[in-house]
N, C-alpha and C positions, 0 to 999 in steps of 0.2 A: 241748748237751754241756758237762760242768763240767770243774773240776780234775780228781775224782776221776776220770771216765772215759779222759783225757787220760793219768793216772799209769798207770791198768790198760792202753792202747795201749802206753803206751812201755814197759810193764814187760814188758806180750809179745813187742814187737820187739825186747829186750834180750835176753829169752829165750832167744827164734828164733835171734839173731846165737849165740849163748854155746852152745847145740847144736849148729849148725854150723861153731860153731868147734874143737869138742872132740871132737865126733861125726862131721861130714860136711864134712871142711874142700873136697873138691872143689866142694862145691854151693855156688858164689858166691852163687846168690839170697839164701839164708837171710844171708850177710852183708848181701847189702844191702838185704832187708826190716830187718835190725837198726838200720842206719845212721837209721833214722828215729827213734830212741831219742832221740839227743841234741837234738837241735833241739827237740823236745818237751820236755824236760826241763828245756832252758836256759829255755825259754820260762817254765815252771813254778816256777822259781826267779826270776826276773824279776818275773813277778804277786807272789809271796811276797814278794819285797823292799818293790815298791810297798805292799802290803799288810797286810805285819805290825808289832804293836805295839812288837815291838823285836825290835831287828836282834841286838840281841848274844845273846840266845835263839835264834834262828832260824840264828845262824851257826855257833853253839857244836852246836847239834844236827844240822845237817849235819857238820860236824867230825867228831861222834862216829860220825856213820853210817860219815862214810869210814873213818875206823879199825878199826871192827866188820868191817864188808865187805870190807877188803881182804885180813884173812886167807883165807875162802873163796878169794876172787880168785886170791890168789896158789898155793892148793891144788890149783886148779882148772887155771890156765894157766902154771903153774912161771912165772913171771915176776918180773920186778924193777920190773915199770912198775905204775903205782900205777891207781888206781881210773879211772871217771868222775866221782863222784862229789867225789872231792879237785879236780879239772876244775872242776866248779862249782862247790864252794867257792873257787875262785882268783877263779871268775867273781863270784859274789858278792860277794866283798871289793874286787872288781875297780868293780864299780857303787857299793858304798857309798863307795871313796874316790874316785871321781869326780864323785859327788852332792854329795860334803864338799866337793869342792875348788870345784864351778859356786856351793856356795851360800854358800861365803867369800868367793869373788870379786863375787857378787849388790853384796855390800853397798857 
């Protein structure tokens, strides 16, 4: 199993949760098949840090997703709470300045 199959999981349990949230709020399952979303995603974002050639591209472009996506979002669930996605960008930035901070202290 790679990334890509990993993003197509959690894009369906994101799915699954966002239909029964809008569609079938009595049916807890479908929320908590969703709840599998994040974990996988955080995960995802994690590799991607380890991984990519630069951070400032890969963070700037998660940025831009949560932006893009949260209109929907907030269409969809009238809400004032922000994305997942703005979530893992906190988390993201959250790893780079502690990577920053272990490898000033290294020296």
């Amino acid at each position: 199993m790679n990334s890509f199959h990993l993003k197509l999981i959690a894009c369906i349990c994101m799915l699954i949760d966002h239909i029964g949230s809008v569609l079938f709020p009595q049916y807890l399952l479908l929320r908590v098949i969703g709840r599998i979303a994040f974990p996988i995603f955080a995960y995802l974002i994690t590799e991607g840090y380890i991984h990519t050639h630069s951070i400032k591209k890969y963070s700037i472009r998660l940025f831009i997703f949560a932006l893009v996506s949260q209109v929907p979002y907030m269409l969809a669930f009238h809400m004032t709470y922000l994305n997942i996605f703005f979530t893992l960008f906190i988390g993201l930035m959250a790893l780079y300045a502690t990577d920053y901070e272990f490898s000033k202290n290294q020296l």
